[in-house]
N, C-alpha and C positions, 0 to 999 in steps of 0.2 A: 361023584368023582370027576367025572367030564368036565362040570361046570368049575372043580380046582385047578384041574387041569389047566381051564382057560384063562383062568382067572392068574396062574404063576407064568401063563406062556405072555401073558399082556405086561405083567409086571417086569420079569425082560427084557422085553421088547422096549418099555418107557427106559429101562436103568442104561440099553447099553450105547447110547449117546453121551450119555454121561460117562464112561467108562473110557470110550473111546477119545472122548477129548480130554481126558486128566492125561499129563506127562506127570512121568516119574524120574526122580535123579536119588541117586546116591552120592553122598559128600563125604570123603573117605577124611579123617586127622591122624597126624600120629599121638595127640595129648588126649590124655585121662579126660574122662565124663565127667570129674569135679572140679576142672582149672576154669578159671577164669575166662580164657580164650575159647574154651568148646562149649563153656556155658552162652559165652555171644555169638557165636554162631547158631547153635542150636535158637538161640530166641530170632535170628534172620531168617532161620527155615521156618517156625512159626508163623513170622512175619511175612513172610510171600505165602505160606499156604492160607493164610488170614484173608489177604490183600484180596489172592486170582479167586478165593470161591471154592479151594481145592483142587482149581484146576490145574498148578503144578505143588505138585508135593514132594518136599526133599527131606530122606532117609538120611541123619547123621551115623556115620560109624567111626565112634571114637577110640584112642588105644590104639591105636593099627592094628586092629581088628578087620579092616578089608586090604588097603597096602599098608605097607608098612612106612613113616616119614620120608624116609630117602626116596622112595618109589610113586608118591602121590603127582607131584609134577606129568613124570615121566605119565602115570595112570591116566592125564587130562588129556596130553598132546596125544595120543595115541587112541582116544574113545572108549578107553577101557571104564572109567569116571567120567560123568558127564561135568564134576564139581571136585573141590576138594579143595583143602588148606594146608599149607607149609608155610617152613620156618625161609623165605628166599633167601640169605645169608648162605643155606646149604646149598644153594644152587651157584655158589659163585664159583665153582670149580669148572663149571661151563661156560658161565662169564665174569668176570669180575664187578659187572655193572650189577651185578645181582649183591655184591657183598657192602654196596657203601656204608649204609645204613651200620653193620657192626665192624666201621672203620674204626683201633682204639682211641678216646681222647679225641675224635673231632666231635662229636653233637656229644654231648654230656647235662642234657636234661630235659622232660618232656619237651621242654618249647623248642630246644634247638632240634631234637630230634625230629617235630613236626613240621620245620622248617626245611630238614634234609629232607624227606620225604616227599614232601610236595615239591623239591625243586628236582626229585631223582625220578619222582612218579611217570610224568610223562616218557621217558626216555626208557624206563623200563616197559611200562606197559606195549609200547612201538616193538622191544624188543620182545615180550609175551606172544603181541598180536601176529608177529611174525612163525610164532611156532604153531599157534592155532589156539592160544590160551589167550582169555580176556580175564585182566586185574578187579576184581570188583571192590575189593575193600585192604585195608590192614592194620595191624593195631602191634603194637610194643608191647615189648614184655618189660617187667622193670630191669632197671640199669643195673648193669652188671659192675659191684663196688667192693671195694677191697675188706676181707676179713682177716686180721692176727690174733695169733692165741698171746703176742706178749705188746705192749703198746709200740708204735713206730711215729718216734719223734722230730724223724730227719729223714730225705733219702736215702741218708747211711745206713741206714735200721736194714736194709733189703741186702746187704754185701751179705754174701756168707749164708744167707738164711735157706729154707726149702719151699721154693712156690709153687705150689700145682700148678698144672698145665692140661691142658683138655684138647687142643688143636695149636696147628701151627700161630697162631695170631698168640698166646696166651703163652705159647712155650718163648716164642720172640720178646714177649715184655719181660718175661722172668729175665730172662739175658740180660735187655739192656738193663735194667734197675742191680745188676748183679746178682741176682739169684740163680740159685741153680734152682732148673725148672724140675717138675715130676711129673711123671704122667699119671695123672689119677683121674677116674669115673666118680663121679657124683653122688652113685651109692656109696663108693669104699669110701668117702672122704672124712667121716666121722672117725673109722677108726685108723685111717691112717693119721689124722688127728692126734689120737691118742697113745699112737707108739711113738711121735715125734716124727713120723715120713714125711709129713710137712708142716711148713710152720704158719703159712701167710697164702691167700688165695684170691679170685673175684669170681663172685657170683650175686645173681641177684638177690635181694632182701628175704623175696620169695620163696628163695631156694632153703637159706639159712634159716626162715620160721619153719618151712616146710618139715624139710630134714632134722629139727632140733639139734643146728651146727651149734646152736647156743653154748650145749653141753661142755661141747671143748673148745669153744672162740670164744673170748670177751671183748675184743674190741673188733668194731665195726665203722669205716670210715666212707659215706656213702659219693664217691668219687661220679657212679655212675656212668663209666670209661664209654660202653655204648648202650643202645639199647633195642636188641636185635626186634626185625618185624615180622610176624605171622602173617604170612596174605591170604585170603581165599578168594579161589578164581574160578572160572567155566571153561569148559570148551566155547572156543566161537562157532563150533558149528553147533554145537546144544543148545546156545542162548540165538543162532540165526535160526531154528526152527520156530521159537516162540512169535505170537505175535505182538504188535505191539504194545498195549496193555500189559498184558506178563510181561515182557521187557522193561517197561516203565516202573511195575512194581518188584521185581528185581532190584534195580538200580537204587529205587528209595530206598528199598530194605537196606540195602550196602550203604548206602551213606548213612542210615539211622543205624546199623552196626557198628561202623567206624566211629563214628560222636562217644558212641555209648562204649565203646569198648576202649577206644583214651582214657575218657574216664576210672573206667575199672580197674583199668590199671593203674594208674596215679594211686585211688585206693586200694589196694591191692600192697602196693607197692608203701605207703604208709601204715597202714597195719600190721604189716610185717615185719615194721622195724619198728611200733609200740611191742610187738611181742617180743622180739631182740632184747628192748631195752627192761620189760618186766622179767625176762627172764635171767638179766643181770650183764647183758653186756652193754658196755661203753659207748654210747654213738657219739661220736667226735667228729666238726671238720679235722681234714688233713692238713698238715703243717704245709706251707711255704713250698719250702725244698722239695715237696713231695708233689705239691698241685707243677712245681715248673719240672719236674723230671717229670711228671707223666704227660704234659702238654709238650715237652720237648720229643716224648714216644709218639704226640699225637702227631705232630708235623714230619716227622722222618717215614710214619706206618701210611700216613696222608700222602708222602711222597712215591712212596713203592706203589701204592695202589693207581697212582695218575699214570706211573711210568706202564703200567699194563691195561687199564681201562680206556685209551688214547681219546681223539677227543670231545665224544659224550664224555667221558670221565670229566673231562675239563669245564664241560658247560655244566654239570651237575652242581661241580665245586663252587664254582663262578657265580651260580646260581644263586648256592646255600650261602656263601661268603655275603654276597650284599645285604646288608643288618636292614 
């Protein structure tokens, strides 16, 4: 007995070095365990526990299952979260330099969008690094593009009609194009669909394979208005304990995140409207009248946003603007 005895006290003794130099983090999302987005994350946490040896290991919890979306930012700045990913578009209510990215109708396709990004990146992250958050990565979700249950062959087609509406940005386009806007959530959208609550909407491809909007929308016109970004980020003072090595392989993970997680969405974002179209609706460009009325939303909704982002807003634009 004695000799187990000594033999479990040495074994111990060798583990808890090891024990003591593993850090551990939780990385809180508000998205499902099966989207695309927490599927690349989850492979980044892989990917650093791979890299350090185990010596940092990061616990995904997806669903807002630890905060909930609105609260995960808030979760970093405060060390509640050592990690975590959000939608930053929801965070422009605190700055508006958080919202460029789903400005309507300015970047309207992976590349332009990638182009906004990198020229908004720096300015945001300066403003993250300021609350105690560091930006490591972020990725789009697909463009958000116009679905009707009847074809719309002009920008006339919108007078008179019913457009959902989900947030102030969405309730303002219904306006100008002449709709009257609806408020409606993204689960009820099917069947208000089908009692006629509304007629015409945007969301992305994603959503419409997702939810089988198929059912009661046939056509689909991939406009791609914006295309909002998930970021995941750290605390600075989580990622300043690590040493430099962990830091280093952090970092890679996040840029091998990001590559791979453009990607998946462009795919993502293409299979979803092969399903759209096996499922019988329409994929059409949009006519004319309709690409210049919603580039005429993009320039006025471009305007409102400069007149409050003052002038980072303006270097960001300036930035993106140079082809």
């Amino acid at each position: 007995m004695k000799k187990i005895a000594m033999t479990l006290a040495c074994a111990a003794t060798l583990a808890t070095p090891l024990a003591q130099s593993q850090t551990m983090w939780d990385l809180p999302t508000g998205y499902g365990a099966n989207t695309f987005q927490t599927q690349n994350v989850a492979q980044f946490a892989k990917d650093i526990e791979q890299a350090t040896g185990g010596k940092l290991k990061i616990t995904l919890h997806p669903g807002g299952s630890l905060f909930k979306q609105p609260e995960i930012k808030r979760a970093i700045q405060s060390g509640m979260a050592p990690a975590g990913e959000f939608i930053i578009s929801g965070m422009s209510n605190e700055n508006p330099l958080f919202g460029v990215d789903s400005i309507p109708f300015l970047a309207t396709s992976y590349a332009d969008s990638r182009r906004l990004y990198q020229a908004s990146k720096p300015v945001q992250a300066k403003v993250l690094a300021g609350q105690g958050v560091k930006l490591l990565f972020a990725v789009p979700w697909p463009g958000q593009s116009l679905y009707s249950v009847k074809p719309i062959t002009s920008a006339a087609d919108f007078k008179g009609s019913k457009m959902r509406a989900y947030n102030p940005a969405t309730t303002k386009i219904a306006q100008m194009l002449g709709a009257s806007p609806v408020t409606i959530q993204l689960p009820e959208l099917s069947q208000a669909l089908a009692t006629g609550a509304a007629n015409n909407f945007l969301t992305s491809s994603a959503s419409g394979a997702d939810g089988k909007l198929y059912e009661q929308v046939k056509y689909f016109y991939p406009v791609n208005g914006w295309l909002p970004l998930n970021v995941t980020a750290v605390s600075v003072k989580a990622f300043d304990t690590l040493d430099k090595p962990t830091q280093d392989a952090v970092l890679k993970a996040a840029a091998a995140a990001e590559q791979r997680g453009w990607t998946a969405s462009e795919k993502v974002d293409a299979d979803s409207i092969a399903i759209l179209k096996a499922n019988g609706v329409t994929i059409a460009e949009p006519a004319d009248s309709v690409k210049q009325a919603l580039a005429a939303i993009g320039k006025a909704m471009t305007a409102d946003w400069l007149a409050t982002a003052g002038a980072d807003g303006k270097a960001i634009i300036d930035a993106y603007s140079k082809k």
